[in-house]
C-alpha positions as CSV (number, residue, x, y, z in Angstrom):
1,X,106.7,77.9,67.9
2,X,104.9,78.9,65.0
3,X,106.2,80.9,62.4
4,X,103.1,83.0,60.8
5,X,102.8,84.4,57.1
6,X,100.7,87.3,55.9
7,X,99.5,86.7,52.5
8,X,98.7,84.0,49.7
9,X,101.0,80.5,50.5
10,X,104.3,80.5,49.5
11,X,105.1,84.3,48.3
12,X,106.3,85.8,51.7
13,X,109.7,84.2,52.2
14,X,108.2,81.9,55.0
15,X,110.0,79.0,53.6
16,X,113.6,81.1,53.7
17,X,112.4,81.7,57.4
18,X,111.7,77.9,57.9
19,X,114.8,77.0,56.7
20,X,116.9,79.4,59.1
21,X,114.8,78.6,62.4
22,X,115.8,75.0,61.0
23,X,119.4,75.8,61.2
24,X,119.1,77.8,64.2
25,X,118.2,74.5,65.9
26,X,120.7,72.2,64.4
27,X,123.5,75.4,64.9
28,X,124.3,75.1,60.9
29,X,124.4,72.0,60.6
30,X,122.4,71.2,57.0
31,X,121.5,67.6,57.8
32,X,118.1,68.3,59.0
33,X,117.1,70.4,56.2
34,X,118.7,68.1,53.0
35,X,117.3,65.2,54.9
36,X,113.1,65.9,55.5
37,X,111.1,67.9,53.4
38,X,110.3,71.4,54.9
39,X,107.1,71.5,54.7
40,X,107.5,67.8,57.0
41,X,110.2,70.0,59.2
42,X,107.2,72.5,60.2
43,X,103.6,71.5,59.0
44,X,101.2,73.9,57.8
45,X,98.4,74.3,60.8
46,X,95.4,74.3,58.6
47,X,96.8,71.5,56.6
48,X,95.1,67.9,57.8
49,X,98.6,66.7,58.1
50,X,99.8,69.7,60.4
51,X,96.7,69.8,62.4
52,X,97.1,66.2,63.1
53,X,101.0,66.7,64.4
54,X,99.8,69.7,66.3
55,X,97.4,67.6,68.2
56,X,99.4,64.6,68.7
57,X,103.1,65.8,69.4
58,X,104.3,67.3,72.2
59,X,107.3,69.0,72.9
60,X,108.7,71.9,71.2
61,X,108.4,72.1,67.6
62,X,108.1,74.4,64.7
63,X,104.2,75.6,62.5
64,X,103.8,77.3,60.0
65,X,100.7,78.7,59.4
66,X,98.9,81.8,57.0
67,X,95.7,82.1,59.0
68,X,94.3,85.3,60.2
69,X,93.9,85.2,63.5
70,X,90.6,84.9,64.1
71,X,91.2,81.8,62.6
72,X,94.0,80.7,64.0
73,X,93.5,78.2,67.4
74,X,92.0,79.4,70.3
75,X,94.4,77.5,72.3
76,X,97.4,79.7,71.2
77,X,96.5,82.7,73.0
78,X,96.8,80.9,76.7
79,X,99.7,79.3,75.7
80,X,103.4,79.6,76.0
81,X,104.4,79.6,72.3
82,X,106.0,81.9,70.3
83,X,104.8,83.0,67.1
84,X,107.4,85.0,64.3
85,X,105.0,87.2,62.1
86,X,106.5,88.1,59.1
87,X,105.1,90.4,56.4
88,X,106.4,91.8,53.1
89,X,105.7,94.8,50.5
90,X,102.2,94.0,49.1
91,X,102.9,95.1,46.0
92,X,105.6,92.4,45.8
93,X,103.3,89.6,46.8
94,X,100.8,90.5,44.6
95,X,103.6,89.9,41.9
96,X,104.8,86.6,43.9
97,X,101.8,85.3,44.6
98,X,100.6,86.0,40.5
99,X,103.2,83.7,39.8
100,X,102.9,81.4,42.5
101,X,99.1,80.6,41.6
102,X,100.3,79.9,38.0
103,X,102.7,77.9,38.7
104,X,100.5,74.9,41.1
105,X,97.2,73.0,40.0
106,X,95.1,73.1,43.1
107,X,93.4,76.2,42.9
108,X,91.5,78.2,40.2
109,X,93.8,80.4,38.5
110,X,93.4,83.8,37.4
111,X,92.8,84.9,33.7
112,X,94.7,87.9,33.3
113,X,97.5,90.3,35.5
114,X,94.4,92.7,35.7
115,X,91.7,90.1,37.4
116,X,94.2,88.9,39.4
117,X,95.5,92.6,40.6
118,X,91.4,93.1,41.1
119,X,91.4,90.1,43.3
120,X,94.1,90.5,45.5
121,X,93.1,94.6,45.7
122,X,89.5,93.1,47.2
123,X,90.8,90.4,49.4
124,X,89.8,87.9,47.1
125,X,92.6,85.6,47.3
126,X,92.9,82.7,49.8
127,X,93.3,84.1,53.2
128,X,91.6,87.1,52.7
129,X,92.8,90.7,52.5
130,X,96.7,91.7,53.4
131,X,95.6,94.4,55.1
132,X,92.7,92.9,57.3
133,X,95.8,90.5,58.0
134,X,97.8,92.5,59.3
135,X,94.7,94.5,61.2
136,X,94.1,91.6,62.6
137,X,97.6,90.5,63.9
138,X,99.2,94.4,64.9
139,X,97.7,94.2,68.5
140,X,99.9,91.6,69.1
141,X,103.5,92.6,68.4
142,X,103.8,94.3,72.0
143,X,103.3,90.6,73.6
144,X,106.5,89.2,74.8
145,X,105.6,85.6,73.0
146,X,105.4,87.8,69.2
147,X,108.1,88.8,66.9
148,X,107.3,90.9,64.2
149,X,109.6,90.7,61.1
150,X,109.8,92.2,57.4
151,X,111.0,90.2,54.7
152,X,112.6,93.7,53.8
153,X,114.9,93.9,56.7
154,X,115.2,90.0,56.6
155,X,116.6,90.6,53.0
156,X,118.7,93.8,53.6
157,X,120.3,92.5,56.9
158,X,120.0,89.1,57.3
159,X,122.5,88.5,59.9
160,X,121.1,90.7,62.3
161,X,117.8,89.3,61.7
162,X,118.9,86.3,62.8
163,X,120.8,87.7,66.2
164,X,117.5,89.5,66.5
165,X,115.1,86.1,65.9
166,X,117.8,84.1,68.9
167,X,117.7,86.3,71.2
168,X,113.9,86.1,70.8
169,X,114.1,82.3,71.4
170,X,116.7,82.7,73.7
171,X,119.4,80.6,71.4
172,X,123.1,81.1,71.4
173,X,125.5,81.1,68.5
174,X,128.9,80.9,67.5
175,X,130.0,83.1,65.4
176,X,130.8,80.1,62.7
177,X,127.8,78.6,63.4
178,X,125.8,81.9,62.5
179,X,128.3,81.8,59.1
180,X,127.0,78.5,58.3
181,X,123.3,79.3,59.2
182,X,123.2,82.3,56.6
183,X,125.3,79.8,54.0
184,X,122.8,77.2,53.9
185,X,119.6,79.4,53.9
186,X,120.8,81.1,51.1
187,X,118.3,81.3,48.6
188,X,120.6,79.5,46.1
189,X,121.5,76.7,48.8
190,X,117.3,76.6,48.9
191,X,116.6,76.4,45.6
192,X,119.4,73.5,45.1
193,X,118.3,71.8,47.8
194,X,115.2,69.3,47.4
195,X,114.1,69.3,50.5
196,X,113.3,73.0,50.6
197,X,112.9,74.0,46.7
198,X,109.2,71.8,46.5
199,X,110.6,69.9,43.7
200,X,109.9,67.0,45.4
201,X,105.8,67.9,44.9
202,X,104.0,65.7,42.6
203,X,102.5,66.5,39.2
204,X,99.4,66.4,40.3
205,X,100.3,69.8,42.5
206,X,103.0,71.7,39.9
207,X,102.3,72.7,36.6
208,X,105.3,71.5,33.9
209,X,107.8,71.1,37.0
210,X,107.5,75.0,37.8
211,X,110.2,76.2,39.9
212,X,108.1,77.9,43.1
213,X,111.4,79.3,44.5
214,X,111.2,82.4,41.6
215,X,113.6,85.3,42.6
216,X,114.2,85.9,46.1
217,X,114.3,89.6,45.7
218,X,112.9,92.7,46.8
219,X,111.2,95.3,45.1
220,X,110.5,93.1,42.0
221,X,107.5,94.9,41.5
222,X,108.8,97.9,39.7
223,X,109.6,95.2,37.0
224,X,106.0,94.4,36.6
225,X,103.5,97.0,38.5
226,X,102.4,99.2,35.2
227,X,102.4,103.1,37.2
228,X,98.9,103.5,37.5
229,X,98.7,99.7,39.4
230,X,101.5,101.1,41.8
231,X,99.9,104.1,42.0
232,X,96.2,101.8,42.8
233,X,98.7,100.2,45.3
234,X,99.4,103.4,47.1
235,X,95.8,104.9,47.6
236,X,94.7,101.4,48.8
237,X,98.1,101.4,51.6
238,X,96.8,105.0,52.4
239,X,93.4,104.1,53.0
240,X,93.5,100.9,55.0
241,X,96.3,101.5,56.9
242,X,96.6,105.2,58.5
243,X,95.9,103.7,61.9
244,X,99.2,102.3,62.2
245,X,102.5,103.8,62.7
246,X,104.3,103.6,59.1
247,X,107.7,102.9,60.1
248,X,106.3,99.1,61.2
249,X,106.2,99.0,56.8
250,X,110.1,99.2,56.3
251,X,109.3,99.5,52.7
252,X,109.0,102.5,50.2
């Protein structure tokens, strides 16, 4: 299974997604996840270590992966695995990702809020544009092996979410096994736990022990987004994306 991200890294809440398909499969049960780093738990496809597990391991297992898809591996599309695409506000991972890109050392940062807000309006981040990723991966979400999923409804409901994500891949739960899924993916179980927080990342990646688990939160942009950027955010949302029905955004 591969669990897909729209966006720049780590500014999606694919790693609070990781950590409940984690628990999904050990029915709560937090060993796993306080026992092998996450990003060991489901490697990143277009990382040499993921591509490397993807072509030596067989049997079903968890990916992670940002890629657009005409990008992503050929192979995929003829198989029988099951990819969760989840996509959030993109005016709150502009903010994330601002923060993110600050925070690591291994790629060129931006100078200011407003070259970065000119980057990420052009598609000038890694992965490309949000909205040619999401283009790109729409046609899918009528296939029977796609889930599409917001972090908004993720946030505002998450137990449902997560009824909604095992009947998907066909997993059962009892009901205190669901309690202890949504206890340890909390986002302060995350950010206390090592194995999931990326504290465990050299200095050679963070910058002054950063934490890269910020807020967790929804709508953070208003506390940032000056009225005229939200306003830039709009017209852009407007303008790439009329060909799509607007209640697959669950977002203001």
């Amino acid at each position: 299974m591969v669990v897909k991200e729209v966006g720049p890294w780590k500014t999606l809440g694919t790693n609070w997604l990781i950590e409940i398909l984690c628990l999904i499969h050990s029915k709560g049960d937090p060993k796993w996840i306080q026992s092998v780093p996450i990003w060991e738990r489901s490697p990143w496809v277009e990382t040499e270590i993921g591509y490397e597990s993807l072509s030596k391991e067989e049997g079903p297992r968890l990916f992670s992966s940002h890629l657009p898809i005409q990008l992503f591996p050929k192979s995929f599309f003829s198989s029988k695995a099951k990819v969760i695409y989840l996509m959030r506000n993109p005016r709150d991972v502009f903010v994330s990702g601002y923060f993110f890109w600050n925070s690591v050392k291994f790629v060129k940062k931006p100078k200011s809020w407003e070259q970065y807000f000119e980057w990420f309006s052009q598609g000038n981040v890694i992965y490309g544009s949000w909205f040619d990723h999401i283009h790109g991966w729409m046609p899918m979400r009528e296939k029977k092996n796609f889930l599409l999923l917001s972090y908004e409804e993720l946030k505002q409901d998450t137990r449902r979410t997560v009824e909604k994500i095992c009947q998907f891949l066909g997993k059962t739960l009892e009901p205190e096994e669901m309690n202890l899924i949504l206890k340890n993916s909390s986002f302060q179980s995350m950010k206390g736990n090592k194995m999931s927080n990326y504290s465990l990342l050299g200095a050679d990646f963070v910058v002054d022990k950063a934490q890269l688990l910020r807020k967790g939160a929804s709508g953070d942009w208003k506390n940032h987004l000056t009225v005229a950027q939200a306003e830039a955010f709009d017209k852009l949302f407007q303008e790439k994306m009329t060909d799509l029905p607007r209640e697959l955004f669950p977002w203001e």
